[in-house]
FIVEX-206095 format. One record per residue (C-alpha): x, y, z; residue number from 0; residue in one letter. Coordinates in steps of 0.25 Angstrom, whole numbers. Example, Ala and Ser with C-alpha at 12.3 -4.5 7.8 and 13.67 -1.06 7.14 Angstrom:
residues 2
+-------+-------+-------+------+------+
|     X |     Y |     Z | resi | resn |
+-------+-------+-------+------+------+
|    49 |   -18 |    31 |    0 |    A |
|    55 |    -4 |    29 |    1 |    S |
+-------+-------+-------+------+------+
This chain:
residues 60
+-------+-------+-------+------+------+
|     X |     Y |     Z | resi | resn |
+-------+-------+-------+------+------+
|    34 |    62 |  -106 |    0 |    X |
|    38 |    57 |   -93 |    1 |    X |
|    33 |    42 |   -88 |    2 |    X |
|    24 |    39 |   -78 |    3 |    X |
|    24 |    27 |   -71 |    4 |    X |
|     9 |    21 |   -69 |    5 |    X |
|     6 |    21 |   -54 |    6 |    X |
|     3 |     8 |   -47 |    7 |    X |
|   -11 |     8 |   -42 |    8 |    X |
|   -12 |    12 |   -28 |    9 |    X |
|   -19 |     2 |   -19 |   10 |    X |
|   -32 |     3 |   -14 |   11 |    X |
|   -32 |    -2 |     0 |   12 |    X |
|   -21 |     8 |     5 |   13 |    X |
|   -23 |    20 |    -7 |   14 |    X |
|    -8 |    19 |    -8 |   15 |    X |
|    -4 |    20 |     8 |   16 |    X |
|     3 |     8 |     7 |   17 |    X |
|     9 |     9 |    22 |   18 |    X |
|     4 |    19 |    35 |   19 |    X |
|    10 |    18 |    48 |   20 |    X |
|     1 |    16 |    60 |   21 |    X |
|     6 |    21 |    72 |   22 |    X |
|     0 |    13 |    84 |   23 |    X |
|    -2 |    23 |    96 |   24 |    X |
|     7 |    15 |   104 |   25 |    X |
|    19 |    20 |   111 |   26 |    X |
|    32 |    15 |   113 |   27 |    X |
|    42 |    16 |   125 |   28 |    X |
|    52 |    24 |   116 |   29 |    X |
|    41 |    33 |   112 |   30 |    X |
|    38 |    28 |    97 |   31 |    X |
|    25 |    25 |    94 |   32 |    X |
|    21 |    10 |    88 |   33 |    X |
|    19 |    10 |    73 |   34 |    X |
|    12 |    -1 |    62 |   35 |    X |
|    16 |     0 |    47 |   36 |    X |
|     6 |    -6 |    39 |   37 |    X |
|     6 |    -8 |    24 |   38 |    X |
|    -7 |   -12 |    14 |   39 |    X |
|    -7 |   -25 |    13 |   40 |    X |
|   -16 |   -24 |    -2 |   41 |    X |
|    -1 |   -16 |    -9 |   42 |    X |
|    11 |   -21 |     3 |   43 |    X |
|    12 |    -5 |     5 |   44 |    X |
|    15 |    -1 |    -9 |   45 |    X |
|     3 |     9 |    -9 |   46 |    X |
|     0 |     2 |   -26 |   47 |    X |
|    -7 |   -12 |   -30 |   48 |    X |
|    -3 |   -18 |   -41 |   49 |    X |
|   -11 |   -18 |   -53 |   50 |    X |
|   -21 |   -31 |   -56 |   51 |    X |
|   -17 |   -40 |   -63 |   52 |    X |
|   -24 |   -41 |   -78 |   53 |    X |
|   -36 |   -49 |   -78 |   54 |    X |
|   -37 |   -60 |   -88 |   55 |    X |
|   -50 |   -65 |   -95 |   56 |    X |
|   -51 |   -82 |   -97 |   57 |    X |
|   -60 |   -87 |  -104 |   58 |    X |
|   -71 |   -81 |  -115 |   59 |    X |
+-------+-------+-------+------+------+
């Protein structure tokens, strides 16, 4: 029977596009057009969030 791996959660503010590139409208001399890489801050552009860690009960 082959393995599977369990998949990381993906997270919830990007839905696992970790990273888009924005192209700004602006227009270089050369003809290249200005871009911004921006990456989710919630998973540092690695699309998953890690799982919460246990909780524990103290007390009665």
């Amino acid at each position: 029977m082959p393995q599977h791996t369990p998949t990381a959660p993906v997270c919830r503010d990007c839905d696992g596009f970790a990273t888009a590139t924005i192209t700004t409208g602006l227009q270089a001399a050369d003809g290249t057009r200005a871009t911004l890489r921006i990456t989710c801050p919630t998973c540092k552009g690695t699309g998953h969030t890690t799982p919460a860690a246990a909780r524990v009960r103290v007390g009665k």
